[in-house]
C-alpha positions as CSV (number, residue, x, y, z in Angstrom):
1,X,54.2,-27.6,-4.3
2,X,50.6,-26.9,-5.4
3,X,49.3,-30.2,-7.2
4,X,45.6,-30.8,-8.0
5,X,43.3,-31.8,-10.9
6,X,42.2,-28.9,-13.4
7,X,38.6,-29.5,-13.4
8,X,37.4,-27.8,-16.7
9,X,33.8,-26.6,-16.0
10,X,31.3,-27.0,-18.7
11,X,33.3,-30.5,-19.9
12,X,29.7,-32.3,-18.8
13,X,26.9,-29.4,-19.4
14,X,26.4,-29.3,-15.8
15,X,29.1,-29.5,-13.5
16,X,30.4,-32.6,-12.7
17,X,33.6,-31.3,-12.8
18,X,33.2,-29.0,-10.4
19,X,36.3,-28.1,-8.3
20,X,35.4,-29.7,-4.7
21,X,32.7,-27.1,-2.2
22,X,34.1,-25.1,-0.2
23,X,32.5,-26.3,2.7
24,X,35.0,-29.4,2.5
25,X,37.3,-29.1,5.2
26,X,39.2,-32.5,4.7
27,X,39.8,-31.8,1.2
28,X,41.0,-28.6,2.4
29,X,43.1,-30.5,4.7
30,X,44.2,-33.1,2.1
31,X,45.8,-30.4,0.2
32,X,47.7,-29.2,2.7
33,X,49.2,-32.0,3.6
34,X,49.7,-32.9,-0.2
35,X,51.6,-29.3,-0.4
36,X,54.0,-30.1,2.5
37,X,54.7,-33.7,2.0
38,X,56.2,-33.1,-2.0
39,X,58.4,-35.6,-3.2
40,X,62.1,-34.9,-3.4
41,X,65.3,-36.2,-6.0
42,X,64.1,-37.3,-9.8
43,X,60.3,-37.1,-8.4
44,X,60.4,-33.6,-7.5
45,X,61.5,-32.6,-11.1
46,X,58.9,-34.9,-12.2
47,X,56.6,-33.1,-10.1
48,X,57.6,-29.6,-11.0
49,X,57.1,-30.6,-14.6
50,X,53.6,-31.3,-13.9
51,X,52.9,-28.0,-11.7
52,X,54.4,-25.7,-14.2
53,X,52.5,-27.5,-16.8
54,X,49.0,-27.1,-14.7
55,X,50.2,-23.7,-14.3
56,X,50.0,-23.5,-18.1
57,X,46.7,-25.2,-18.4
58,X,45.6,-22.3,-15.6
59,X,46.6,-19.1,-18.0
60,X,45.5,-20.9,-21.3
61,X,49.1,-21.4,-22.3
62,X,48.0,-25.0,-23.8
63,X,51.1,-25.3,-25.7
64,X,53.6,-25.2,-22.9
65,X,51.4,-27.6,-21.1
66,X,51.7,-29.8,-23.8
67,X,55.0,-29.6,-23.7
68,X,55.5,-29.6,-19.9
69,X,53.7,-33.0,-19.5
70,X,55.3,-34.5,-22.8
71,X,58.6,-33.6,-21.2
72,X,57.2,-36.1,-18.3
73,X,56.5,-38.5,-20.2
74,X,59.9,-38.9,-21.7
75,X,61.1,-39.2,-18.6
76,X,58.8,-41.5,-16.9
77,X,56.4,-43.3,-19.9
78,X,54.0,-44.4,-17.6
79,X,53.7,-41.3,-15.1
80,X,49.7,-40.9,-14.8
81,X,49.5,-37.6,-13.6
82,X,51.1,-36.5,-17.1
83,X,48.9,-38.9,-18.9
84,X,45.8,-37.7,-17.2
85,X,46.4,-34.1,-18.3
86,X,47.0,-34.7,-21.2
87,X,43.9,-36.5,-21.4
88,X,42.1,-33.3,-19.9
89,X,44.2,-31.4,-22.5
90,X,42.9,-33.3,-25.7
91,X,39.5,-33.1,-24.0
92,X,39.0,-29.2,-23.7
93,X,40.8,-29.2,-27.2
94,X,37.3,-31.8,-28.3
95,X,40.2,-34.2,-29.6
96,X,38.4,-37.5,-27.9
97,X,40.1,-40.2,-29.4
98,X,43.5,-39.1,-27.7
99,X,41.6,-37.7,-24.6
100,X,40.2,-41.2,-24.1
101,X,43.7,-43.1,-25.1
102,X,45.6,-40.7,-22.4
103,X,42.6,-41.5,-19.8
104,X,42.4,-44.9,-20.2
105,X,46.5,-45.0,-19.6
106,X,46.3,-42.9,-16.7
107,X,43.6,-45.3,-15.0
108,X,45.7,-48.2,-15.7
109,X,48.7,-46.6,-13.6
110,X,46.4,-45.0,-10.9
111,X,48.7,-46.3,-8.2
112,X,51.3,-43.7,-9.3
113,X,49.7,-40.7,-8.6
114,X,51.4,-38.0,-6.5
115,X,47.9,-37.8,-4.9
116,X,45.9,-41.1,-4.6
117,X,42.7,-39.9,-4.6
118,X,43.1,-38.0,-7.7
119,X,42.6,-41.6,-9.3
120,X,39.1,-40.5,-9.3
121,X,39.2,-37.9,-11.3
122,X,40.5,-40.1,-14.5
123,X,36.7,-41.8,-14.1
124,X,35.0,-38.2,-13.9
125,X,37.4,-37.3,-17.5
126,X,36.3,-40.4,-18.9
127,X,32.8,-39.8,-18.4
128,X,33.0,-36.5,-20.1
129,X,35.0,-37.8,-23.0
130,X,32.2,-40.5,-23.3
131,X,29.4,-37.8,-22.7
132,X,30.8,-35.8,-25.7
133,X,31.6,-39.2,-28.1
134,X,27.6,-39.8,-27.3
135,X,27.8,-42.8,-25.7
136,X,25.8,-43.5,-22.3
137,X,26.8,-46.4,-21.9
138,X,30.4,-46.2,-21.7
139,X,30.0,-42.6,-19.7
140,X,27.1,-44.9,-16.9
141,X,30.2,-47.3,-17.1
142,X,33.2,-44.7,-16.3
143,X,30.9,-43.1,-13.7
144,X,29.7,-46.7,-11.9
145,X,34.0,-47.6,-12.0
146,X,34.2,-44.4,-9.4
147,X,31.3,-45.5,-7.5
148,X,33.1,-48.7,-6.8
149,X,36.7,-47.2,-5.5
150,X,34.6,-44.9,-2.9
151,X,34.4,-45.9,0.5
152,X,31.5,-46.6,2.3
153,X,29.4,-46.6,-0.7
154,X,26.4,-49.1,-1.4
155,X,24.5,-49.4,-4.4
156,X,21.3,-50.2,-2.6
157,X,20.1,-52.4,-5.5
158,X,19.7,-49.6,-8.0
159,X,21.2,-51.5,-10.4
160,X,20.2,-55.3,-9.5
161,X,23.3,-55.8,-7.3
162,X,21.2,-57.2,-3.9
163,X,20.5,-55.6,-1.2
164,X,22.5,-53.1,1.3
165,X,22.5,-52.8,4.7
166,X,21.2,-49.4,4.9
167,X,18.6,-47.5,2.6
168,X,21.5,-44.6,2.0
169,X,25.1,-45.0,1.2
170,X,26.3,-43.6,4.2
171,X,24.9,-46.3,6.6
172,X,26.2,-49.1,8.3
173,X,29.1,-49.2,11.5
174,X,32.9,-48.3,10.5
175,X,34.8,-50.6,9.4
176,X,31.3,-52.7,7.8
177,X,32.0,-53.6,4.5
178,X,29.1,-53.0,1.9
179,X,27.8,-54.1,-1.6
180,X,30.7,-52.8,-3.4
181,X,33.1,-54.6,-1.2
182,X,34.5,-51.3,0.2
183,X,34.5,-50.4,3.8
184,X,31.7,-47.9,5.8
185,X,32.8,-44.4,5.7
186,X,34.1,-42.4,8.5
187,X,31.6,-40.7,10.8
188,X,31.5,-37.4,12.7
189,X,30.5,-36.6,16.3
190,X,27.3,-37.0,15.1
191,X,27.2,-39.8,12.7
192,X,27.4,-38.1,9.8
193,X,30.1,-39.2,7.2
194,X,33.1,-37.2,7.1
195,X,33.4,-35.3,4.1
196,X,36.7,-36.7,2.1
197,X,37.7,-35.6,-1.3
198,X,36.6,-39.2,-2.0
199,X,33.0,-38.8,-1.3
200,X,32.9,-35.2,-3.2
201,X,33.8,-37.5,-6.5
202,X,31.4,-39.5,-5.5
203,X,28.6,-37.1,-4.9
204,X,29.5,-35.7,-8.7
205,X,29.5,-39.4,-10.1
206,X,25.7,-39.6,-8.8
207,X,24.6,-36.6,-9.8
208,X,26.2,-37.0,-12.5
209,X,24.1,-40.5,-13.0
210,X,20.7,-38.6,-11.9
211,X,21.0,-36.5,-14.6
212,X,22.2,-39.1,-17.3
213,X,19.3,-41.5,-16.1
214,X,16.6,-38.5,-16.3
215,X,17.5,-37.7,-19.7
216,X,17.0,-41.5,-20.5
217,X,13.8,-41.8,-19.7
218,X,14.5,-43.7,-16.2
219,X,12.9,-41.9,-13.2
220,X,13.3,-44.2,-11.0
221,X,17.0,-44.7,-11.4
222,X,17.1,-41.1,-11.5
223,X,15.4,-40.0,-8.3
224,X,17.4,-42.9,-6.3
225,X,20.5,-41.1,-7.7
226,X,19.3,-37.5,-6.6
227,X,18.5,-39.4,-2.9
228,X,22.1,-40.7,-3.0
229,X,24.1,-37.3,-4.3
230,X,22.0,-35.8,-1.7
231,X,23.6,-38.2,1.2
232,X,27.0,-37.4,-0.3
233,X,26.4,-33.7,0.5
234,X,26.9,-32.5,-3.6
235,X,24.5,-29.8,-4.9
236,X,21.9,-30.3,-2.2
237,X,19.4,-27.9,-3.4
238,X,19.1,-28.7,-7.2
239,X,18.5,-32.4,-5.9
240,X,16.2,-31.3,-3.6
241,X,14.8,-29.2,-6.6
242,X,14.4,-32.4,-9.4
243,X,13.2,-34.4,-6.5
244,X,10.1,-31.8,-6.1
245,X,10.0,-32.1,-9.9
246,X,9.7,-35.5,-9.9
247,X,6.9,-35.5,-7.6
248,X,5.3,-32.4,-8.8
249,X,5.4,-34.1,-12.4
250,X,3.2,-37.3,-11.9
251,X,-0.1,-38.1,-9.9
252,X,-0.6,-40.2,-7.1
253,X,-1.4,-42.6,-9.1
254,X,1.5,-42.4,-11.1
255,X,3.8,-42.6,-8.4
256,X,2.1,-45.7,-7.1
257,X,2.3,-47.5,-10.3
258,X,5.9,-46.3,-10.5
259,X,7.0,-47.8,-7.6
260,X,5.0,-50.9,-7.6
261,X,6.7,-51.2,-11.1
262,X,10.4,-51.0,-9.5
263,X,10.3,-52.9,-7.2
264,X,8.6,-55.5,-9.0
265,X,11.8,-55.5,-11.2
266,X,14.4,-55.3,-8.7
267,X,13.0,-57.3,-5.7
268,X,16.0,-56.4,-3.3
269,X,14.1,-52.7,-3.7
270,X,12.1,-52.5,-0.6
271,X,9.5,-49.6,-0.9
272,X,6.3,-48.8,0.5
273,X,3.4,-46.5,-0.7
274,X,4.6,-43.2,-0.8
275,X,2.3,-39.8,-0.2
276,X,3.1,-37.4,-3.3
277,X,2.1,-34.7,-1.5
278,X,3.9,-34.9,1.6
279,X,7.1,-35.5,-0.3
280,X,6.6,-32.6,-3.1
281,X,6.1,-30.3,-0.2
282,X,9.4,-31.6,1.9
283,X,12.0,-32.3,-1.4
284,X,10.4,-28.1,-1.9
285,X,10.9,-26.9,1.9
286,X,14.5,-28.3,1.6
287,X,15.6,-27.0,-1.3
288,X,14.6,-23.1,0.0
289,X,16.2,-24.2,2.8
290,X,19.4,-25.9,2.0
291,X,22.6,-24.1,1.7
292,X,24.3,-24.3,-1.9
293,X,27.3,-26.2,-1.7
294,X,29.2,-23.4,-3.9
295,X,28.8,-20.6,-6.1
296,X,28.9,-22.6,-8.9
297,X,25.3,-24.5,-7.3
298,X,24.5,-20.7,-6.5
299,X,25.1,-19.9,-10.4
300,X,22.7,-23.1,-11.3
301,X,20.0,-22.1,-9.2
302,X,19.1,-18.9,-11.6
303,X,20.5,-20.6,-14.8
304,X,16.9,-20.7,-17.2
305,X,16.3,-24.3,-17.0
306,X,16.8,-24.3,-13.3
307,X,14.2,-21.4,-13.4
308,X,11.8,-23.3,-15.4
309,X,12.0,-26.3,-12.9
310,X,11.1,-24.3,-9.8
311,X,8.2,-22.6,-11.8
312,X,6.6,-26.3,-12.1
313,X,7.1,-27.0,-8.6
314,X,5.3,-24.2,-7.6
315,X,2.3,-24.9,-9.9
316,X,2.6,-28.2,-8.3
317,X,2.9,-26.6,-4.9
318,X,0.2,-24.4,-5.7
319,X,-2.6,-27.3,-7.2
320,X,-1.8,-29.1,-3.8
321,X,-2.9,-26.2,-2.0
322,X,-6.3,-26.5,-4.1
323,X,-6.6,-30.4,-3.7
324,X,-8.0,-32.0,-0.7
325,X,-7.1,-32.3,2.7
326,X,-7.1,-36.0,2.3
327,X,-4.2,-35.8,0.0
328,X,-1.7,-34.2,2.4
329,X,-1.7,-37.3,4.7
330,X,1.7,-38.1,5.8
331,X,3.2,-41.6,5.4
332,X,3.6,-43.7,8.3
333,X,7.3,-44.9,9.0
334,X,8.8,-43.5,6.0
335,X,12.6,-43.9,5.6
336,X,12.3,-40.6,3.9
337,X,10.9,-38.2,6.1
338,X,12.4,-35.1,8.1
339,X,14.5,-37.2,9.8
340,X,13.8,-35.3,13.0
341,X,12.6,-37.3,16.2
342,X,9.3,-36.6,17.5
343,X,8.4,-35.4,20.4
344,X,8.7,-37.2,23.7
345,X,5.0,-37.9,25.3
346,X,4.4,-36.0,27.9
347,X,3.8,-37.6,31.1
348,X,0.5,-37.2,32.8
């Protein structure tokens, strides 16, 4: 039986919402197994209840869904699947006040769920409802709640928590337990974390933050955002791309006084001088030569604002080529450099 979240795109004005890349293969993975392992007896009518009512939801039928999921509720009052569909239901509808009620129910019965992990996407609803109802606050809430239920994640004193362990989110040994009391992710052959459907929620929920915390007026909070999103493998180029922005957007100076400023205000924040150049140039390299996660990053990339972004990059890109060489000096022991080893010495 085919059971997933109906991620509505356009809910957040860029897509947090996003179905999961298709370079995912556990989530792939997870929804096989989540196919073959379908509950049987009462739970199985349950659960066919809720398919044919995504299946609704899927050919714009929002009537049967309606019904389908009502029909669910009847039956079981507290089922969250039904209530967090019909929370996405009112939602695309622009009903908020019900969307937020279902939500809100759905989150308090996360345990139920056929699938646990689609517990996060109640936080990703919320935010949109929140987003739409024009409150920040409450959406920075919803988004911070899904931050905390995903493994391996650290807040890294963004928000005045204390320091983590490592400068990223994906740091520290298996099994480690970081700032938000969860355990250190599972890593690859070569240490990188493994993909789950867990960490794609929580690469949207930064993004997601980056772009809520830009539009605030907070650079700093956004650009450690974009750093984070990046680490959690979701829309790799555009954060590449408002990283070059942010760099190609402020002086030296500015950068400087930025960052003495931060860490002034949260001193768990450990930060060094940072060369603007050297990082306008990188964040830029990267985002050329990143892979898009998906077509919908692909659809970004061209979108008009997007366009205007990398037009002020390259002006930036383009007055360091007429600044001097003296500005191009790269940082010493950076945490954010290519992350590629130098070369071994020769021996004479």
């Amino acid at each position: 039986m085919r059971l997933r979240a109906v991620f509505c795109l356009g809910l957040l004005s860029l897509p947090l919402a996003a179905a999961a890349p298709a370079h995912a293969p556990m989530v792939k993975k997870a929804a096989v197994r989540a196919e073959t392992e379908a509950p049987k007896g009462p739970d199985a009518e349950l659960a066919l209840l809720i398919s044919e009512g995504l299946n609704w939801l899927d050919t714009g039928r929002d009537d049967l869904a309606l019904k389908s999921f009502l029909e669910v509720l009847k039956r079981e009052p507290r089922n969250p699947d039904a209530l967090l569909h019909l929370g996405v239901l009112h939602l695309r509808r622009g009903h908020l006040d019900p969307a937020i009620e279902y939500l809100r129910k759905a989150d308090a019965h996360r345990g139920g769920f056929l699938r646990p992990q689609t517990a996060l996407d109640v936080n990703l609803y919320l935010a949109a409802a929140w987003r739409q109802y024009r409150r920040p606050d409450l959406e920075e809430a919803a988004l911070h709640t899904l931050l905390t239920r995903v493994t391996g994640y650290a807040d890294g004193g963004i928000r005045g928590r204390g320091p983590s362990r490592a400068d990223h989110p994906a740091g520290g040994a298996p099994g480690e337990v970081h700032a938000s009391g969860q355990p250190a992710p599972e890593l690859d052959e070569e240490g990188v974390p493994v993909l789950t459907e867990e960490r794609v929620a929580g690469g949207k929920a930064l993004f997601a933050l980056a772009l809520l915390t830009r539009g605030q007026g907070r650079p700093m909070e956004s650009r450690l955002y974009f750093e984070r999103a990046i680490a959690f493998a979701h829309f790799p180029r555009l954060c590449h791309l408002y990283l070059a922005h942010w760099y190609a957007s402020r002086s030296q100076d500015d950068v400087d006084a930025e960052v003495v400023a931060w860490t002034k205000a949260n001193p768990s924040f450990k930060k060094k001088g940072e060369d603007r150049a050297f990082y306008l140039r990188r964040h830029a390299r990267l985002m050329e030569e990143s892979d898009a996660s998906g077509r919908e990053e692909a659809d970004l990339l061209v979108s008009p604002p997007i366009l205007e972004l990398r037009d002020a990059v390259r002006r930036g890109l383009k007055n360091l080529d007429a600044a001097p060489a003296s500005d191009e000096k790269k940082p010493k022991g950076s945490p954010h450099d290519d992350g590629r080893k130098p070369a071994a010495a020769k021996q004479p």
